[in-house]
C-alpha positions as CSV (number, residue, x, y, z in Angstrom):
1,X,4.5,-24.1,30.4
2,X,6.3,-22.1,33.0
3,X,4.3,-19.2,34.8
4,X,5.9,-16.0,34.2
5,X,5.1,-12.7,36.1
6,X,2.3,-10.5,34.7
7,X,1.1,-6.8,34.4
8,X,-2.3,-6.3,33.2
9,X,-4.1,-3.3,32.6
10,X,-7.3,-1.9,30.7
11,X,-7.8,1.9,30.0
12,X,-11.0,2.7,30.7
13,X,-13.0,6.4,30.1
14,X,-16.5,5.6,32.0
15,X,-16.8,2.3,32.5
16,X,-18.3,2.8,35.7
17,X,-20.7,-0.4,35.4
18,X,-17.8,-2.7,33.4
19,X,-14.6,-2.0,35.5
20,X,-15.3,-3.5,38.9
21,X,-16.5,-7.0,37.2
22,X,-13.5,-7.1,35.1
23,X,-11.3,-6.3,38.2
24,X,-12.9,-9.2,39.8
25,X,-12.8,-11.5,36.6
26,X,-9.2,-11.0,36.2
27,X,-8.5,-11.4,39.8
28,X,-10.1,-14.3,40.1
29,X,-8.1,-15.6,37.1
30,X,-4.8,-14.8,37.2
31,X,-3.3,-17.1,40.3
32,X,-4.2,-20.0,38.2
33,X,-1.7,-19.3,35.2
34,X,0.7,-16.5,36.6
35,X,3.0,-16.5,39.7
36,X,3.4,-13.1,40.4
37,X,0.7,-10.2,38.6
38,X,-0.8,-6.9,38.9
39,X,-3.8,-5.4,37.4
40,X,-3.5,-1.6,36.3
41,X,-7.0,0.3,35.9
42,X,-6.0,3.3,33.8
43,X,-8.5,5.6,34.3
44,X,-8.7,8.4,31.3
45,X,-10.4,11.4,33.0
46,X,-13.9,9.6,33.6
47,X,-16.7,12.3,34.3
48,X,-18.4,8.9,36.2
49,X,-17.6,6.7,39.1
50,X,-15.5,4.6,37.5
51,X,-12.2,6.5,39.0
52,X,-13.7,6.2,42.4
53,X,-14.4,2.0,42.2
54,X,-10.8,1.3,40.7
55,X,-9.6,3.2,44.4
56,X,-12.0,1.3,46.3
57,X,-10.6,-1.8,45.0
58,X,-7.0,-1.0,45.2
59,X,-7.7,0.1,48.7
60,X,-9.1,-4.0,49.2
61,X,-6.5,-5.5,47.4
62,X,-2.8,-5.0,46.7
63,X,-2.7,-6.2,43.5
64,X,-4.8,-3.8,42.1
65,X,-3.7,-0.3,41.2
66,X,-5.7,3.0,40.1
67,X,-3.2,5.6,37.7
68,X,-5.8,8.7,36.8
69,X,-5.6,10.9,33.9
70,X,-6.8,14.2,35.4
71,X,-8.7,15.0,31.9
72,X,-9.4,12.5,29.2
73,X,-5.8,12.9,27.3
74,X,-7.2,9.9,24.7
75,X,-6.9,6.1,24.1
76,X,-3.3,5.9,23.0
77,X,-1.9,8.1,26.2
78,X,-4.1,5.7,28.0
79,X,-1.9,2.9,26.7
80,X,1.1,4.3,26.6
81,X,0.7,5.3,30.5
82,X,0.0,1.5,31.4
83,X,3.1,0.6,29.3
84,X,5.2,2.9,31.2
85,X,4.0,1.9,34.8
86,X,3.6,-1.8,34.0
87,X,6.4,-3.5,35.7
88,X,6.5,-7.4,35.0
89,X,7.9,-9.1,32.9
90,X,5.1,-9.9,31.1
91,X,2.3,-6.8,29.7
92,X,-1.1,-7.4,28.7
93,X,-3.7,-5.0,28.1
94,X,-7.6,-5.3,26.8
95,X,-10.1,-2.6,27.6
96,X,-12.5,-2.0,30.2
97,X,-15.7,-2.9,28.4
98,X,-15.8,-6.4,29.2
99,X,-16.1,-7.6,25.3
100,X,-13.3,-10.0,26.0
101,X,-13.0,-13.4,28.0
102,X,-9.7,-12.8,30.1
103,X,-9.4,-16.8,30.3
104,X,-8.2,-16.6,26.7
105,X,-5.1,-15.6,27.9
106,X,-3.9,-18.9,28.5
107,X,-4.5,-19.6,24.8
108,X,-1.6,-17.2,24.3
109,X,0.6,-18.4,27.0
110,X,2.0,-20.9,25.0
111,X,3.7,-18.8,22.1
112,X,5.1,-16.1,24.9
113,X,8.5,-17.4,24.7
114,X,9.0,-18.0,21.0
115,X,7.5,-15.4,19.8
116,X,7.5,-11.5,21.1
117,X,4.0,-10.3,21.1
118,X,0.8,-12.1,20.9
119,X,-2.1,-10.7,19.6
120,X,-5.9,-11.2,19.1
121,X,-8.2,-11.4,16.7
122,X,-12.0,-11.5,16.9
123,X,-13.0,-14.5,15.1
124,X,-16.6,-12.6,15.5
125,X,-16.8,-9.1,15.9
126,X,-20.1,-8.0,17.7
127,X,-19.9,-4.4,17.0
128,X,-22.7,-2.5,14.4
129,X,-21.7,-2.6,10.6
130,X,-20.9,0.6,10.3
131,X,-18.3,-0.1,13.0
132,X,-17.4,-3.1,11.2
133,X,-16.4,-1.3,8.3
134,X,-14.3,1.4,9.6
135,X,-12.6,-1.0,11.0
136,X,-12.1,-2.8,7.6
137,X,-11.1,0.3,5.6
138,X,-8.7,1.5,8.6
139,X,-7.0,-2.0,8.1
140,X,-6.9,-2.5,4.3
141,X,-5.1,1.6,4.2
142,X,-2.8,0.0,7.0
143,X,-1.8,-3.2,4.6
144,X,-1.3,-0.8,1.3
145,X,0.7,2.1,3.4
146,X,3.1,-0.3,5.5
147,X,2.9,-3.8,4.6
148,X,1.3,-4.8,8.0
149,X,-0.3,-8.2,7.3
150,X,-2.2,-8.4,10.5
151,X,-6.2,-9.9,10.6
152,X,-7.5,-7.7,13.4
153,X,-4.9,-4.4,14.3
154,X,-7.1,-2.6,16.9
155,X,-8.1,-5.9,18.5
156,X,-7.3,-5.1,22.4
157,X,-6.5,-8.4,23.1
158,X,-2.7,-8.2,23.3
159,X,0.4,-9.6,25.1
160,X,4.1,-8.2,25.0
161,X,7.5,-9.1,26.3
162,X,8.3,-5.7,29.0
163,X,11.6,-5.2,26.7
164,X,9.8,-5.3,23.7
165,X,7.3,-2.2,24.3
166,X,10.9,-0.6,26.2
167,X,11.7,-0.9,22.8
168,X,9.7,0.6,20.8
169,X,8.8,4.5,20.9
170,X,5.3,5.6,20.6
171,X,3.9,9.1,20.5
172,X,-0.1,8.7,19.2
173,X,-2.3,9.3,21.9
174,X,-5.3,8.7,20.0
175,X,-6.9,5.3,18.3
176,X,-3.6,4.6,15.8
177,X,-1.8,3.5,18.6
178,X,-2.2,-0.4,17.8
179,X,-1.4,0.7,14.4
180,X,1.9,2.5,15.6
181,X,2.9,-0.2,17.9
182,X,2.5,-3.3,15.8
183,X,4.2,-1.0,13.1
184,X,7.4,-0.8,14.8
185,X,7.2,-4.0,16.0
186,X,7.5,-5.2,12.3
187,X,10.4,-2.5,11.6
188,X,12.6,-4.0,14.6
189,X,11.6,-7.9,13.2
190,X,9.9,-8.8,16.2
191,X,7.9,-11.6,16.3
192,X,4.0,-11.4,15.8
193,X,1.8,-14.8,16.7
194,X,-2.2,-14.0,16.2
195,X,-4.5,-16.0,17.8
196,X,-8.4,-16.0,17.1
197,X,-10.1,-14.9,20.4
198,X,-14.1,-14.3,21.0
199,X,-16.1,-11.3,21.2
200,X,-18.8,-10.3,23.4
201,X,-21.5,-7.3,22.9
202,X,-21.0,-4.4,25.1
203,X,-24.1,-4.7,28.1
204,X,-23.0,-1.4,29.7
205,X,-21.5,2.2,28.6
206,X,-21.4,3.4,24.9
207,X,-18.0,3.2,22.4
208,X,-15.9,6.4,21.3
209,X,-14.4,4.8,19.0
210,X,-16.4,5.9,16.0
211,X,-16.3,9.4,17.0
212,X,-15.6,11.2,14.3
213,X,-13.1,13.5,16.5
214,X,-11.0,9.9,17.1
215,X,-11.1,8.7,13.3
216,X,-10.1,11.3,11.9
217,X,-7.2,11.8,14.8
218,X,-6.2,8.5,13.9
219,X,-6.0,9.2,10.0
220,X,-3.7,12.6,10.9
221,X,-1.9,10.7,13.2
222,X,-1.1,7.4,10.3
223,X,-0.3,9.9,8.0
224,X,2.1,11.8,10.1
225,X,3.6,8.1,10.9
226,X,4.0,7.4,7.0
227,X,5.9,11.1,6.1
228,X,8.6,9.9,9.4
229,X,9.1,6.5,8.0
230,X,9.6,7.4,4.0
């Protein structure tokens, strides 16, 4: 296949022990399937270091850029701020807790130019059961409410066309923003190719996303979604 230009970024709310590994992992990585790249370390108001390593390696290297949320503004403006500043052709985004193996990405290079977005699955999730099953429930309400036939939606494993997120308008700032996107991607008939991907235990920093605060944002913000679209 052709190599095609590529932003990648990861939000990351303290990841001070993940984000300068991944930095490196991806750097390392990218020359060998990509011509032209830049990595993106969104950093969502992080109380830690992690703010402070992503500018020490953008200061070593000029592919690497540091965009700062002064205070944590939540995953989905996290997203939707590497969106807007990504500027290849090409946009891929996972998170900054090192679960993921960035070398996937060449399994999804192959279906970038017949299909519009690429996303993951975990074939096995390593996250606790209760996890698990949030996960499950969120999914199954996401199936009955919009039809979205998708095996893993908040898998952050995800690859876009630029014009197709240009495309599409997002406004959740919390956890329903893989739900939102993938939603209008659907409404516009983009489309969707999932491949499985693996999943790794997180060795550093702790998960928000089964915070009560961000579950039950993400049901507000779903419903609100549903009363726009009927």
């Amino acid at each position: 296949m052709e190599k095609i230009s590529l932003s990648v970024f990861f939000p990351c709310y303290n990841e001070e022990k993940n984000v300068e590994k991944l930095v490196h992992d991806v750097n390392r990585f990218l020359p060998s399937i990509v011509t032209d790249y830049e990595i993106i370390v969104v950093d969502d108001g992080s109380i830690d270091k992690t703010a402070e390593i992503a500018r020490e390696l953008s200061q070593e290297d000029p592919h690497v850029r540091l965009i700062r949320h002064e205070t944590n503004r939540g995953y989905g403006a996290a997203l939707r701020t590497g969106f807007k500043n990504s500027m290849k052709e090409y946009i891929f985004f996972t998170d900054g807790d090192n679960q993921f193996d960035i070398k996937e990405l060449s399994n999804m290079l192959p279906f970038a130019r017949e299909f519009d977005i690429v996303v993951g699955y975990r074939i096995k999730r390593q996250d606790n059961f209760m996890r698990r099953v949030n996960a499950w429930s969120f999914n199954a309400l996401i199936r009955i409410l919009f039809g979205l036939e998708i095996k893993d939606l908040n898998c952050a494993f995800k690859l876009f066309r630029r014009d197709v997120i240009e495309n599409i308008k997002m406004e959740s700032s919390g956890a329903f923003i893989n739900a939102e996107l993938i939603i209008g991607a659907m409404k516009k008939g983009y489309k969707i190719k999932e491949i499985g991907v693996s999943h790794h235990p997180r060795q550093w920093g702790s998960q928000t996303g089964a915070n009560l605060r961000v579950i039950i944002k993400a049901f507000y913000e779903l419903f609100k979604l549903r009363k726009k679209l009927r």
